[in-house]
N, CA, C and O atoms as a Maestro MAE file, in Angstrom:
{
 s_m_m2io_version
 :::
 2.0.0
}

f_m_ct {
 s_m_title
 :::
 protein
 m_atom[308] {
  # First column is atom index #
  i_m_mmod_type
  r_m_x_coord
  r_m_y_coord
  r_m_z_coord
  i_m_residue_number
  s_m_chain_name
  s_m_pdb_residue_name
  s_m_pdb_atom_name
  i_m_atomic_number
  :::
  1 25 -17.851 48.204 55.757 1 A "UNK " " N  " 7
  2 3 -19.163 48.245 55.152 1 A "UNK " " CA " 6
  3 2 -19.684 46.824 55.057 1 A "UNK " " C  " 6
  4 15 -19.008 46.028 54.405 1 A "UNK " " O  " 8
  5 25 -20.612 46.483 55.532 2 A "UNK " " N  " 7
  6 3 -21.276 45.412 55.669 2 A "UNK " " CA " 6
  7 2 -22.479 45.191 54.443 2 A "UNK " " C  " 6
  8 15 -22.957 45.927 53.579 2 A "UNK " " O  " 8
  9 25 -22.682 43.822 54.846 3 A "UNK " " N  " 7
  10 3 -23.734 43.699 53.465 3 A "UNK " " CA " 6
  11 2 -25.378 44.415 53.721 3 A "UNK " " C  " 6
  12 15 -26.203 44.671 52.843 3 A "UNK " " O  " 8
  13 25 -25.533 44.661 55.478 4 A "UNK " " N  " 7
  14 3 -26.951 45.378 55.676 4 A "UNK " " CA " 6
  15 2 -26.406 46.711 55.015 4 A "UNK " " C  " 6
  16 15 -26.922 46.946 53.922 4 A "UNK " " O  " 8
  17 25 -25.499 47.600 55.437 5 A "UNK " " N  " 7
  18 3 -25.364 49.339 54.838 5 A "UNK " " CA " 6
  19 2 -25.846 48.707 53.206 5 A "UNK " " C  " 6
  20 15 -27.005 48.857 52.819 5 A "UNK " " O  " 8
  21 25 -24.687 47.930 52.261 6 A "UNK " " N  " 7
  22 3 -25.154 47.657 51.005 6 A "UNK " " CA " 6
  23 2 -26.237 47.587 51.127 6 A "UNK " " C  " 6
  24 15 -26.750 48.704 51.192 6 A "UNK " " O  " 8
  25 25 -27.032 46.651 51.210 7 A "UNK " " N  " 7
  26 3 -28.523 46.778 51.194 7 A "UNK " " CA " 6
  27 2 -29.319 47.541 51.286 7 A "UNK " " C  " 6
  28 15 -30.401 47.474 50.704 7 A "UNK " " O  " 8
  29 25 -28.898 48.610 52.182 8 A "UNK " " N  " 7
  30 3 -29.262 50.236 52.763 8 A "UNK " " CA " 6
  31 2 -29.706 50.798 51.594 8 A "UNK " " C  " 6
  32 15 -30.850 51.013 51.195 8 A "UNK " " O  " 8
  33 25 -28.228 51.083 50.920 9 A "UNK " " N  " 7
  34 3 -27.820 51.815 49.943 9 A "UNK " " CA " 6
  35 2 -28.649 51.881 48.570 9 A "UNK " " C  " 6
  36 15 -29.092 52.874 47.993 9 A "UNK " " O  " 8
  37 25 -28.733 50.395 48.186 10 A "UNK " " N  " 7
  38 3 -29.627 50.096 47.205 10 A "UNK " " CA " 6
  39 2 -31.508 50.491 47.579 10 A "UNK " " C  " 6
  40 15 -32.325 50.701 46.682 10 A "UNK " " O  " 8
  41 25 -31.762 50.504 48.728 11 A "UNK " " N  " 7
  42 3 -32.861 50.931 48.859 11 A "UNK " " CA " 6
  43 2 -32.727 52.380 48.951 11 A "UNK " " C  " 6
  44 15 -33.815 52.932 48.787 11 A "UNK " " O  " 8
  45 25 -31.895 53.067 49.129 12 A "UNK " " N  " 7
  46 3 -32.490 54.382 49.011 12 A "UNK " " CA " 6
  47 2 -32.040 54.413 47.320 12 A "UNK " " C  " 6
  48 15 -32.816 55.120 46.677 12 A "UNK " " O  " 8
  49 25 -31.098 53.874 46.607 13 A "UNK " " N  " 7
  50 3 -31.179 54.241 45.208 13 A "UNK " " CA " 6
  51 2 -32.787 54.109 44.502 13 A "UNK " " C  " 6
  52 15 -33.462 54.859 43.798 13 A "UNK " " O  " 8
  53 25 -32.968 52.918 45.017 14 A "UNK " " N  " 7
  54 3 -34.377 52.039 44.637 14 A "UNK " " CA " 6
  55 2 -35.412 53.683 44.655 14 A "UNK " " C  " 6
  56 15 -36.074 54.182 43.745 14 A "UNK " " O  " 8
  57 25 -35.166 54.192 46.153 15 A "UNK " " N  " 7
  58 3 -36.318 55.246 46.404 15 A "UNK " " CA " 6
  59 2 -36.496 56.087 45.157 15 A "UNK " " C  " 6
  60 15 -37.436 56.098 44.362 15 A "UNK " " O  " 8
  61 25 -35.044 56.994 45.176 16 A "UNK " " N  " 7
  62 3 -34.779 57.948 44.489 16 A "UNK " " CA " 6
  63 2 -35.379 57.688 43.107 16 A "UNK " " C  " 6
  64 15 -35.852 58.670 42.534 16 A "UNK " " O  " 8
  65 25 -35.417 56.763 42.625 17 A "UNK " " N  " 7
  66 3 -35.689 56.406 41.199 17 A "UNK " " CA " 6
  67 2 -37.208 56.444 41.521 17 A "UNK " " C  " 6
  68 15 -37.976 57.281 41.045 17 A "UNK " " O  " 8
  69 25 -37.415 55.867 42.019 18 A "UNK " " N  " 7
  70 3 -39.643 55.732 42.506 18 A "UNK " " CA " 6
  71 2 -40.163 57.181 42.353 18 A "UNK " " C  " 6
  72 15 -41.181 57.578 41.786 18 A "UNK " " O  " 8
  73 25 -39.189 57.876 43.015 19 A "UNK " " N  " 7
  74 3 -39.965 59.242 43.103 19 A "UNK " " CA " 6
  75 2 -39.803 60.375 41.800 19 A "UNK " " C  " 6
  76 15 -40.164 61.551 41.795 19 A "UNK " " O  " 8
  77 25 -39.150 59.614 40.736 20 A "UNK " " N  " 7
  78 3 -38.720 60.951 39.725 20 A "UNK " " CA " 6
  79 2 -40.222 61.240 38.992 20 A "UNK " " C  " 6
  80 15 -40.899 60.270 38.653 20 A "UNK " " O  " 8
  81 25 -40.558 62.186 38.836 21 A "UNK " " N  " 7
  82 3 -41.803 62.139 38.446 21 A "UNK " " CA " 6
  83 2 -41.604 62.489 36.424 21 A "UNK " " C  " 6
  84 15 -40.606 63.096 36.035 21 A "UNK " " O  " 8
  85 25 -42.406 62.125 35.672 22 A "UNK " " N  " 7
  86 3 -42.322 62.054 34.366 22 A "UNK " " CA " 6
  87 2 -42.251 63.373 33.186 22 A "UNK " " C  " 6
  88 15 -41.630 63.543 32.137 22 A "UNK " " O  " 8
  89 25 -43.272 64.203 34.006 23 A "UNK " " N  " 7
  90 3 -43.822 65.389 33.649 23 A "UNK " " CA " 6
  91 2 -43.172 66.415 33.679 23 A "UNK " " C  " 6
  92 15 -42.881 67.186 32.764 23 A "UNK " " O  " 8
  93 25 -42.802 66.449 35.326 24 A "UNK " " N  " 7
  94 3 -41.345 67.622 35.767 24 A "UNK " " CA " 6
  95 2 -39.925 67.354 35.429 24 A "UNK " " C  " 6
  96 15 -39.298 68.270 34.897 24 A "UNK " " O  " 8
  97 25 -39.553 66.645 35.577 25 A "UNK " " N  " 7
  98 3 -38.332 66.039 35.582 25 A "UNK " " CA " 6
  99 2 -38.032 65.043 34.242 25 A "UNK " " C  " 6
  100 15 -36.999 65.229 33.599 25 A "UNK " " O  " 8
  101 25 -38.867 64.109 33.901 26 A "UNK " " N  " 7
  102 3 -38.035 63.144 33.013 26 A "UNK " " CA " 6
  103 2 -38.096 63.812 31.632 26 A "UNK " " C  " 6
  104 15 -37.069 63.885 30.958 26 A "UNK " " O  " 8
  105 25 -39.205 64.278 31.208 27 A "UNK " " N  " 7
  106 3 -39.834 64.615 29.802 27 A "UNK " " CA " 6
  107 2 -39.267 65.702 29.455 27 A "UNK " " C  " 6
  108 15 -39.373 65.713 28.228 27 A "UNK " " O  " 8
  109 25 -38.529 66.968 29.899 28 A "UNK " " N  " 7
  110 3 -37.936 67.982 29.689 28 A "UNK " " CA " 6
  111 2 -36.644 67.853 29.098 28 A "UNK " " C  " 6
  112 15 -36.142 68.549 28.215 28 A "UNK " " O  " 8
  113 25 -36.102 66.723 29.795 29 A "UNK " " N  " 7
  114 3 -34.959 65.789 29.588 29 A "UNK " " CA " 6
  115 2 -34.536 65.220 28.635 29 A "UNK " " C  " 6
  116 15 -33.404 65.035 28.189 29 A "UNK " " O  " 8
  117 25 -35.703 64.891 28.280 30 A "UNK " " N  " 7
  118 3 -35.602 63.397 26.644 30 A "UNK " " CA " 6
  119 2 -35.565 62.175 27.369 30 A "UNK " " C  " 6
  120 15 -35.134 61.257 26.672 30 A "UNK " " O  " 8
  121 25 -35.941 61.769 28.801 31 A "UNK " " N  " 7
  122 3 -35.740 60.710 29.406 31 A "UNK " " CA " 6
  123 2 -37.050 59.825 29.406 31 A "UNK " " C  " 6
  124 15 -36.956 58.686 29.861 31 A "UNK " " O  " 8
  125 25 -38.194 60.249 28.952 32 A "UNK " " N  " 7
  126 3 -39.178 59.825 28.889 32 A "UNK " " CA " 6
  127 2 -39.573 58.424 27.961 32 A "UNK " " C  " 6
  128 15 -39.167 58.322 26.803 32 A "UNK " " O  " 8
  129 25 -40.204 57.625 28.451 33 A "UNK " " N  " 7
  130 3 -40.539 56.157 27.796 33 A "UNK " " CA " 6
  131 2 -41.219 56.140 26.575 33 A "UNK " " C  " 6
  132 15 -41.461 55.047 26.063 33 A "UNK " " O  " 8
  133 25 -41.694 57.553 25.824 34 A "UNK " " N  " 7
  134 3 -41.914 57.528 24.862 34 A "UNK " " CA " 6
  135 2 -40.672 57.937 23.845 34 A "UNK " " C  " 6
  136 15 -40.465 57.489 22.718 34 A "UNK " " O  " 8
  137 25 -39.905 58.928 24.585 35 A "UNK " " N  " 7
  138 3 -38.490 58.994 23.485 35 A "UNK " " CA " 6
  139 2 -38.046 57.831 22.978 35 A "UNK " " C  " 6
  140 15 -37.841 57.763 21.766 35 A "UNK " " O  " 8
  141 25 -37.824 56.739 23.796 36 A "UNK " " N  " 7
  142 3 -37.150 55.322 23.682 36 A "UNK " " CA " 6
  143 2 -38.196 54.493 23.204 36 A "UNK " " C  " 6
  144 15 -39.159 54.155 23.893 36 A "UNK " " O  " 8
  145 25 -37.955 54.073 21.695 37 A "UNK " " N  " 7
  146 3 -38.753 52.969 21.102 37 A "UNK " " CA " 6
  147 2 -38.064 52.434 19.973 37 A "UNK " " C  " 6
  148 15 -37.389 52.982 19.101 37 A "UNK " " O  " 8
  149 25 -38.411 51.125 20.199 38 A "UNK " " N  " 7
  150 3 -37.740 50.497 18.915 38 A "UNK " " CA " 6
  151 2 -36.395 49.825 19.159 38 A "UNK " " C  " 6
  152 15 -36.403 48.856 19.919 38 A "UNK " " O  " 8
  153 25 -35.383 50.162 18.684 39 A "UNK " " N  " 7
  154 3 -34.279 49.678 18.394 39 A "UNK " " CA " 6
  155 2 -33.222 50.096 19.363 39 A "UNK " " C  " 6
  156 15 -32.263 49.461 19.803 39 A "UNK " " O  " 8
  157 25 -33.832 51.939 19.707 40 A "UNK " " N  " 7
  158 3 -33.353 52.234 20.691 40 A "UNK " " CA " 6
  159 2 -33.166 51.948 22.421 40 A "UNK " " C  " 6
  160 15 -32.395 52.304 23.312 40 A "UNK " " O  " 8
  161 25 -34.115 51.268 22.304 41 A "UNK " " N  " 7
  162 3 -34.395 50.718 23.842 41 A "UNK " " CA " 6
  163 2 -33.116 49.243 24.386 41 A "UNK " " C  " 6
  164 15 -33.253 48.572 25.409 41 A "UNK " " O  " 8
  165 25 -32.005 49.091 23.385 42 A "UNK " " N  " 7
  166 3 -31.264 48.255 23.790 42 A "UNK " " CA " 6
  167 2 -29.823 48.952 24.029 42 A "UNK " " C  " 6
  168 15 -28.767 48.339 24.189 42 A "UNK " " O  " 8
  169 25 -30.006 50.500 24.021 43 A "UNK " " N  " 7
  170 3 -29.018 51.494 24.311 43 A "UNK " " CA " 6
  171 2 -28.847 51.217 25.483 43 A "UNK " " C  " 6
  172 15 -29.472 50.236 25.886 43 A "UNK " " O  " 8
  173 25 -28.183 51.764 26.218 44 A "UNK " " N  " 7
  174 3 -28.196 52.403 27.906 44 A "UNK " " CA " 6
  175 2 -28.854 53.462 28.494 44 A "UNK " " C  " 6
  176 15 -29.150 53.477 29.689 44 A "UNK " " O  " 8
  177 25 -29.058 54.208 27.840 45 A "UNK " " N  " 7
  178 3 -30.282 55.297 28.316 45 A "UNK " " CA " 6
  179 2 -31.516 54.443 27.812 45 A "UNK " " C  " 6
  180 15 -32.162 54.670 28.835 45 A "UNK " " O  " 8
  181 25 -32.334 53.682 27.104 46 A "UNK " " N  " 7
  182 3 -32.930 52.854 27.165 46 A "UNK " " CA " 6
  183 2 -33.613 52.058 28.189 46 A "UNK " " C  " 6
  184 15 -34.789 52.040 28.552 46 A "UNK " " O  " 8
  185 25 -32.011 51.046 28.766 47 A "UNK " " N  " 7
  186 3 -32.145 50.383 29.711 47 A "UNK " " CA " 6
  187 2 -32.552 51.003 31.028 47 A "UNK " " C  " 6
  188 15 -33.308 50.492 31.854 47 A "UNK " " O  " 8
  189 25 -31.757 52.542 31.137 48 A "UNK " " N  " 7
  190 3 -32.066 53.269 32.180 48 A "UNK " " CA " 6
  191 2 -33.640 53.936 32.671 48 A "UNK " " C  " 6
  192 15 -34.074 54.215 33.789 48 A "UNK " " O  " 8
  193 25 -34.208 54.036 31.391 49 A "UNK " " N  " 7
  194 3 -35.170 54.528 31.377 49 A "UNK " " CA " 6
  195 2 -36.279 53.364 31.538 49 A "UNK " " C  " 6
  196 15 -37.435 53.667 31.831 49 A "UNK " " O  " 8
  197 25 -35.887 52.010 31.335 50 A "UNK " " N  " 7
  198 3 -36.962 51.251 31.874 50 A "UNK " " CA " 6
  199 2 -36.483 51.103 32.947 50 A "UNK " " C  " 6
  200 15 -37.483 51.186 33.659 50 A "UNK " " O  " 8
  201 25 -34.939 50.797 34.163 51 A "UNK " " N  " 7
  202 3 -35.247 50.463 35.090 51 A "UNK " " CA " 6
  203 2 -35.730 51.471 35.980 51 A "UNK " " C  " 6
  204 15 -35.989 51.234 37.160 51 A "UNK " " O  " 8
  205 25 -35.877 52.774 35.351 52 A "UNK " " N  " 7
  206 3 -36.527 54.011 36.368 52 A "UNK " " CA " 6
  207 2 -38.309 53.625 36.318 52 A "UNK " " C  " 6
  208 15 -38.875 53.700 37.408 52 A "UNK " " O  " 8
  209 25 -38.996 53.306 35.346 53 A "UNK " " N  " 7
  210 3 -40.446 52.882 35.257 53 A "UNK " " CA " 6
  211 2 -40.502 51.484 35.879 53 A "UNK " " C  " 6
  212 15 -41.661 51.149 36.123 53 A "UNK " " O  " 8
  213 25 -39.471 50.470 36.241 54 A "UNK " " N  " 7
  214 3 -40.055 49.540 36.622 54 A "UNK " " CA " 6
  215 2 -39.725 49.421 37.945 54 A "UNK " " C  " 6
  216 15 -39.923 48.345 38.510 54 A "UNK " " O  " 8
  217 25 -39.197 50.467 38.601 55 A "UNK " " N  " 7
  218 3 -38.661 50.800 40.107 55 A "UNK " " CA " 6
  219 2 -40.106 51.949 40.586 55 A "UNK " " C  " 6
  220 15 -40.468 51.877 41.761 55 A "UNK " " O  " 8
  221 25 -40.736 52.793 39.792 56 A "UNK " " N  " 7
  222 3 -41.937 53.508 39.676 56 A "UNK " " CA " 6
  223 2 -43.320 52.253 39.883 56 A "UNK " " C  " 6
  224 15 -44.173 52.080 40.752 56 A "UNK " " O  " 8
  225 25 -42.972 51.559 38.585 57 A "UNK " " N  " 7
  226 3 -44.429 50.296 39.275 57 A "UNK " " CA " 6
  227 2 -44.270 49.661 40.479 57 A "UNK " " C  " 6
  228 15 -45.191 49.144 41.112 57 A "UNK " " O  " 8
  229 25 -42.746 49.701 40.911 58 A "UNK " " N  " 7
  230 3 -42.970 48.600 42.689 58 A "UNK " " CA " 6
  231 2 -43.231 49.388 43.423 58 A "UNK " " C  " 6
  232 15 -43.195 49.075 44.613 58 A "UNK " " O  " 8
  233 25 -43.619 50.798 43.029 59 A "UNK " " N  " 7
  234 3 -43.747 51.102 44.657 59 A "UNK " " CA " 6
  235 2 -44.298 50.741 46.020 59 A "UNK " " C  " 6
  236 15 -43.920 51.158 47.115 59 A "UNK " " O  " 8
  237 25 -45.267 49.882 45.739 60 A "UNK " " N  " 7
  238 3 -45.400 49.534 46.746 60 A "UNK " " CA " 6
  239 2 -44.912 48.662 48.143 60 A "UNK " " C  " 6
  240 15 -44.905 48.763 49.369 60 A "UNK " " O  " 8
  241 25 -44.412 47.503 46.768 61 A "UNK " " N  " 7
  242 3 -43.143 46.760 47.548 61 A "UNK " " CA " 6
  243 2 -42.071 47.272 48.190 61 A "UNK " " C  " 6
  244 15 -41.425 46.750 49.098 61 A "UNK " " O  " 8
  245 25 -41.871 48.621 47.524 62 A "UNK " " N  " 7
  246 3 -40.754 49.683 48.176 62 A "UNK " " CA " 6
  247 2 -40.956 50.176 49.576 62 A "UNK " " C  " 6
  248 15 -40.076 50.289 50.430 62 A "UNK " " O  " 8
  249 25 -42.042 50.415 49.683 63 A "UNK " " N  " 7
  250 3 -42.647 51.035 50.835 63 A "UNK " " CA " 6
  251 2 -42.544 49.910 52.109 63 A "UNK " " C  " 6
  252 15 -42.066 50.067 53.233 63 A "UNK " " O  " 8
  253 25 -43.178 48.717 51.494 64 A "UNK " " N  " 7
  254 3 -42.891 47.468 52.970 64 A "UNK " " CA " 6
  255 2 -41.570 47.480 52.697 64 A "UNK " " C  " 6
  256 15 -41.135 47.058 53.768 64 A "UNK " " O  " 8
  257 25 -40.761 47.641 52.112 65 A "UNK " " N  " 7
  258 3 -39.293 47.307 52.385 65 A "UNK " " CA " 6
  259 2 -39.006 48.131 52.992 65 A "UNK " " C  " 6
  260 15 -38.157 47.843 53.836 65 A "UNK " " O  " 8
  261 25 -39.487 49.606 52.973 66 A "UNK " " N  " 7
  262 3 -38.661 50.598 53.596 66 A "UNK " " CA " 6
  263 2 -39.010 50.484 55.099 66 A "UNK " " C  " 6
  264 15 -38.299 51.103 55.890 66 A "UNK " " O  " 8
  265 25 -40.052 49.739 55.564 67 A "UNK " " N  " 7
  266 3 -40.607 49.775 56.429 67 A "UNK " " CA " 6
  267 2 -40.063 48.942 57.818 67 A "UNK " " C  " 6
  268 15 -39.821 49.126 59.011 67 A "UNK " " O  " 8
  269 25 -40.053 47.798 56.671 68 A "UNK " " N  " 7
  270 3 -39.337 46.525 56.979 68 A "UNK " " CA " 6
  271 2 -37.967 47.230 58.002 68 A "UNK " " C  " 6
  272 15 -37.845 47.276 59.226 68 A "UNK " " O  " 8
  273 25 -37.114 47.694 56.947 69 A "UNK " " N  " 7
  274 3 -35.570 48.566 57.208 69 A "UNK " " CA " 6
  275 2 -35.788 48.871 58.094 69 A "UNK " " C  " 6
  276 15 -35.377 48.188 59.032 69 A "UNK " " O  " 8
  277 25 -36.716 50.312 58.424 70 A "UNK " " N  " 7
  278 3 -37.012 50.882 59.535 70 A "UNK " " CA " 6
  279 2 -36.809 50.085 61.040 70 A "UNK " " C  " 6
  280 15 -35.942 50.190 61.907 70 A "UNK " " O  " 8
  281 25 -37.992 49.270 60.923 71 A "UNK " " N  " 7
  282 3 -38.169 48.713 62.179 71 A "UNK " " CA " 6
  283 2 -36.720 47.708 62.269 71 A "UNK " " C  " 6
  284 15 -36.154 47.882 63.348 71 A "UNK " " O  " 8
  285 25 -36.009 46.698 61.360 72 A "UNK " " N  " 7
  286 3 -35.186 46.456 62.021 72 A "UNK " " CA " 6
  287 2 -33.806 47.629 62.168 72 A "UNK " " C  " 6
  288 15 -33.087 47.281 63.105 72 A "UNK " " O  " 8
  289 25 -33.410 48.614 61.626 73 A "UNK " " N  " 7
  290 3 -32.854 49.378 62.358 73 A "UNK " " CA " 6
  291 2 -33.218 49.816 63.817 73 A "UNK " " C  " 6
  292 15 -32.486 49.823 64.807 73 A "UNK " " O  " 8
  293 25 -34.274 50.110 63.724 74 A "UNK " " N  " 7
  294 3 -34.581 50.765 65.737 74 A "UNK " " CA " 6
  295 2 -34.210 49.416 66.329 74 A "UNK " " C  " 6
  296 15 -33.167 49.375 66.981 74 A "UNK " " O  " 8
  297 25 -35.065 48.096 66.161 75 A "UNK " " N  " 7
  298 3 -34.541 47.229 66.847 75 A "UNK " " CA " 6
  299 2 -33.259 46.771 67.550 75 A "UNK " " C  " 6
  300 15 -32.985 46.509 68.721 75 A "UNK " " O  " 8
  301 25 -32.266 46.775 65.878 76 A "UNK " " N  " 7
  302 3 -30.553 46.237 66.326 76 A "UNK " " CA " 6
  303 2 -30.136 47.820 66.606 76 A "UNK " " C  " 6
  304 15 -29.054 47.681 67.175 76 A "UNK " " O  " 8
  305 25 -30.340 48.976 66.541 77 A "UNK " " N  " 7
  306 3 -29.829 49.578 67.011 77 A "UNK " " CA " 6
  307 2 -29.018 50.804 65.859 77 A "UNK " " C  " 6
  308 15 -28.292 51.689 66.312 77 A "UNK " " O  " 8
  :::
 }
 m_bond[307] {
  # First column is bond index #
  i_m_from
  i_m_to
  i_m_order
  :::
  1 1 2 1
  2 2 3 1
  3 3 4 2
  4 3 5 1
  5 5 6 1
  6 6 7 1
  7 7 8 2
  8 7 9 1
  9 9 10 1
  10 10 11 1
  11 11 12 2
  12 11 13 1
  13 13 14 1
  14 14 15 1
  15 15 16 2
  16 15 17 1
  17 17 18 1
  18 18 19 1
  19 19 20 2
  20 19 21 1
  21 21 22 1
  22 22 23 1
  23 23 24 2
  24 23 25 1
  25 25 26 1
  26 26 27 1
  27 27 28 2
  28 27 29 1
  29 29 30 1
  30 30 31 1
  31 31 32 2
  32 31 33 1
  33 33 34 1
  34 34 35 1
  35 35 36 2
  36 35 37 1
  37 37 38 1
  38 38 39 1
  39 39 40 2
  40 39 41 1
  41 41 42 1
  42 42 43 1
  43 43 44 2
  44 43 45 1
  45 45 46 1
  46 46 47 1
  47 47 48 2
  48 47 49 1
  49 49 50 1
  50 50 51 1
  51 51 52 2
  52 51 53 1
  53 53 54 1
  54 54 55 1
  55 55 56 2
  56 55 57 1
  57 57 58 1
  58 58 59 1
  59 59 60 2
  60 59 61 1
  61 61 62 1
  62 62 63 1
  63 63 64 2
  64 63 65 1
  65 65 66 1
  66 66 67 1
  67 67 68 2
  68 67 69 1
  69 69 70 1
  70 70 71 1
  71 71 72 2
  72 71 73 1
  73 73 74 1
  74 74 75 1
  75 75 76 2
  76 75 77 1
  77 77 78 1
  78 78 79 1
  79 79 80 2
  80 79 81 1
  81 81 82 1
  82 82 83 1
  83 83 84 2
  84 83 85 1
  85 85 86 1
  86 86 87 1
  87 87 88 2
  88 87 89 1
  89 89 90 1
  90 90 91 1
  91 91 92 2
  92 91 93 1
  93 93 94 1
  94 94 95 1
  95 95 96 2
  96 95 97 1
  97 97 98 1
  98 98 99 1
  99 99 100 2
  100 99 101 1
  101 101 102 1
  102 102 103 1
  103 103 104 2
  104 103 105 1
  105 105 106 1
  106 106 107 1
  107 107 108 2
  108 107 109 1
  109 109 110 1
  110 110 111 1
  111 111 112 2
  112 111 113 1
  113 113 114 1
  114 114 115 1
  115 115 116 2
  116 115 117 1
  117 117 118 1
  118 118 119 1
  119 119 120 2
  120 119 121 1
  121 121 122 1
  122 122 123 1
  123 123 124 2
  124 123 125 1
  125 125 126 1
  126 126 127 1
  127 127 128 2
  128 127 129 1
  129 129 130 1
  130 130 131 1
  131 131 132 2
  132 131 133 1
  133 133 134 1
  134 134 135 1
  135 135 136 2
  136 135 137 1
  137 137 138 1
  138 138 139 1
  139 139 140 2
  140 139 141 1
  141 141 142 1
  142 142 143 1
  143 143 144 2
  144 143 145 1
  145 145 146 1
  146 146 147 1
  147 147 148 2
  148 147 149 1
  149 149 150 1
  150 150 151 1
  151 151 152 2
  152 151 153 1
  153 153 154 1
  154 154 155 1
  155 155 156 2
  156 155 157 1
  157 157 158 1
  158 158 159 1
  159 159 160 2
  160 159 161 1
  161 161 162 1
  162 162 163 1
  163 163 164 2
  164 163 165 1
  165 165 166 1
  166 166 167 1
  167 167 168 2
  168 167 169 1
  169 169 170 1
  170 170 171 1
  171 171 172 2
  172 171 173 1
  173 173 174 1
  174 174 175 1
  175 175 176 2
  176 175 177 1
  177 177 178 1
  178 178 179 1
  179 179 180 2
  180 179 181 1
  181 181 182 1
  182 182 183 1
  183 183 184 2
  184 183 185 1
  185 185 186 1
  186 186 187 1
  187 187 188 2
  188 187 189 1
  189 189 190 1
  190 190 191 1
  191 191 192 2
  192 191 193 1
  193 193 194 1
  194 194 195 1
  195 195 196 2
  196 195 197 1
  197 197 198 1
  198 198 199 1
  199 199 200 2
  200 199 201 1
  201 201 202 1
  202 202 203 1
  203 203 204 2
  204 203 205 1
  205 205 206 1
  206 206 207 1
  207 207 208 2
  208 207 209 1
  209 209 210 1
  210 210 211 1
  211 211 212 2
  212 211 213 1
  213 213 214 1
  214 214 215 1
  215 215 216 2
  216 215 217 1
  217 217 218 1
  218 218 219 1
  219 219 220 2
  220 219 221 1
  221 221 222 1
  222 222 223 1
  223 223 224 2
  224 223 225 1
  225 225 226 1
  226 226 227 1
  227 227 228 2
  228 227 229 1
  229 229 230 1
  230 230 231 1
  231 231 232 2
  232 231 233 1
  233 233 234 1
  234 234 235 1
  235 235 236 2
  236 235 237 1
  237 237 238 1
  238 238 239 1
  239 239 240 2
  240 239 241 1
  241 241 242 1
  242 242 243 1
  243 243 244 2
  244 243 245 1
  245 245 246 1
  246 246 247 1
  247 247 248 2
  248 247 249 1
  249 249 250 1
  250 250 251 1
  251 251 252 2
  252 251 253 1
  253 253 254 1
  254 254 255 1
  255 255 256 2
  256 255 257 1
  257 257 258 1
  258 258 259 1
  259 259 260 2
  260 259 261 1
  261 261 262 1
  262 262 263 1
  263 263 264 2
  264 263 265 1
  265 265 266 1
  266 266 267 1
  267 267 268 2
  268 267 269 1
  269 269 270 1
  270 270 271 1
  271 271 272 2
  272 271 273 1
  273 273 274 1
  274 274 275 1
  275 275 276 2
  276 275 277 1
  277 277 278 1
  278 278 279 1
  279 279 280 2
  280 279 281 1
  281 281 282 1
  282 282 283 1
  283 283 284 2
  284 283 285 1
  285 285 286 1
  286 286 287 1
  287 287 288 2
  288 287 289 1
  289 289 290 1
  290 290 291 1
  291 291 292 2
  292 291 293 1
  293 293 294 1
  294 294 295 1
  295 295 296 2
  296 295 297 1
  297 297 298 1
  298 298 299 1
  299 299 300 2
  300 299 301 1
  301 301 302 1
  302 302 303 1
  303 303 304 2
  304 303 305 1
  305 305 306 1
  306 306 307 1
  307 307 308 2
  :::
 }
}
């Protein structure tokens, strides 16, 4: 395993998190950014729950990265 697959890897984690949507999925849960306030936000479900909203605001950067990936995969092969 090389450090490009790592890199791989973390971008599709990166994805998976971009796409959880709040409404369907997080809020049914108790995972939602309003459950977590206060004192609680230095928990681990806390932490988790902001790095899922702050992987949600890059999306866009996500997208040239994924893009990025793309093309040099076809390239090297």
């Amino acid at each position: 395993m090389g450090l490009w697959t790592l890199l791989q890897g973390f971008l599709l984690l990166a994805n998976s998190l971009a796409i959880l949507n709040e409404d369907r999925f997080l809020a049914p849960r108790g995972w939602s950014l309003s459950e977590v306030s206060g004192v609680r936000t230095k928990s681990l479900k806390g932490k988790l729950i902001g790095l899922i909203y702050a992987t949600q605001y890059m999306r866009m950067p996500l997208i040239l990265l994924n893009i990025i990936t793309i093309a040099v995969t076809l390239v090297s092969g």
